[in-house]
N, C-alpha and C positions, 0 to 999 in steps of 0.2 A: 960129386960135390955134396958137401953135408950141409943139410939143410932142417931147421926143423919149424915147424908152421903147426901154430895153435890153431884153435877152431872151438865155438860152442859158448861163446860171450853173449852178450845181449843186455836187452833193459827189461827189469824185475823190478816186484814191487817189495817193499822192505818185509822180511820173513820168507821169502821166498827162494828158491834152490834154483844152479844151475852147476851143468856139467862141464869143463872145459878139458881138451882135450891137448895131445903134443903129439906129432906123429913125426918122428926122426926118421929121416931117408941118406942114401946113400953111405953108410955102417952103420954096425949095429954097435947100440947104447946099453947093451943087458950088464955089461959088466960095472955100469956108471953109475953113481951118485948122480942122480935127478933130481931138480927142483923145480919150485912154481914161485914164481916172481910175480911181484906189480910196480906198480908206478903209478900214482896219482900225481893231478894238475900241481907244477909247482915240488914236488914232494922227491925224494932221491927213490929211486929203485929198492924195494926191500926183497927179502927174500921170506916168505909164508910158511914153504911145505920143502922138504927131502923126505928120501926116498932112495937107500942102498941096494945093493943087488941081491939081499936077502928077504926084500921089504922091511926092516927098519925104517922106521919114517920118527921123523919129528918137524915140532910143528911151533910157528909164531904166538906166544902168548894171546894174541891176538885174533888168532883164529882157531885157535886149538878148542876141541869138543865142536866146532862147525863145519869145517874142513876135512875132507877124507883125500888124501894122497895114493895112488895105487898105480899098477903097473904090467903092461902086458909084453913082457918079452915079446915072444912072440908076434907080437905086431908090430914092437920096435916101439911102443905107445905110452905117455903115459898121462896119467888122470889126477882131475882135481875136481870132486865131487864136493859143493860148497851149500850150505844150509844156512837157515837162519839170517840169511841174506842181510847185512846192514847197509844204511847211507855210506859209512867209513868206509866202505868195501867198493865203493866204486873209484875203477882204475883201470891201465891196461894191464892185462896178465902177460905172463913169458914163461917159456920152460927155457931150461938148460942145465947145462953138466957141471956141478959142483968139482969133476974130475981132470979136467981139460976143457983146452979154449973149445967155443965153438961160436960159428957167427951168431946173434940174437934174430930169432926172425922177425915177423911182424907184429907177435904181440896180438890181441884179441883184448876187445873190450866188455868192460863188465858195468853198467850204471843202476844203482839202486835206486828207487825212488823212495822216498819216504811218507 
């Protein structure tokens, strides 16, 4: 079963870094277009960070210069290393495959305080 489960959210104080994580099981994603989604209260799902099978990454106007997108084959993993932490930033995060379906897992949360 494919499954993929975030990890590495929490509450921060505004300027402050955290690392979130995406660990895909059950195939491997190496070939995939990866992203980092959020969702804030109210707000539609956007999409922040991709990430090709080359490391090509691009990034939400939004978060671009704070956001680092990365990626470990190998572990099947991949990463959203987030800086300069704002209120605007608090949401739940998501990975998945810009390339084909896959179910959404649970999402991890992110709250900034200001």
């Amino acid at each position: 079963q494919v499954q993929l489960v975030e990890s590495g959210g929490g509450l921060v104080q505004a300027g402050g870094s955290l690392r979130l994580s995406c660990a895909a099981f059950g195939r491997s994603f190496s070939r995939n277009v990866m992203g980092w989604y959020r969702q804030a209260p109210g707000k539609l799902r956007e999409l922040v960070a991709s990430i090709n099978r080359f490391s090509i990454t691009n990034y939400a106007d939004s978060v671009k210069g704070r956001f680092t997108i990365s990626r470990d084959n190998a572990k099947n993993t991949v990463y959203l290393q987030m800086n300069r932490l704002q209120a605007e930033d608090t949401a739940v995060y998501y990975c998945n495959s810009l390339t084909d379906y896959v179910p959404w897992g649970q999402g991890t949360q992110v709250t900034v305080s200001s």
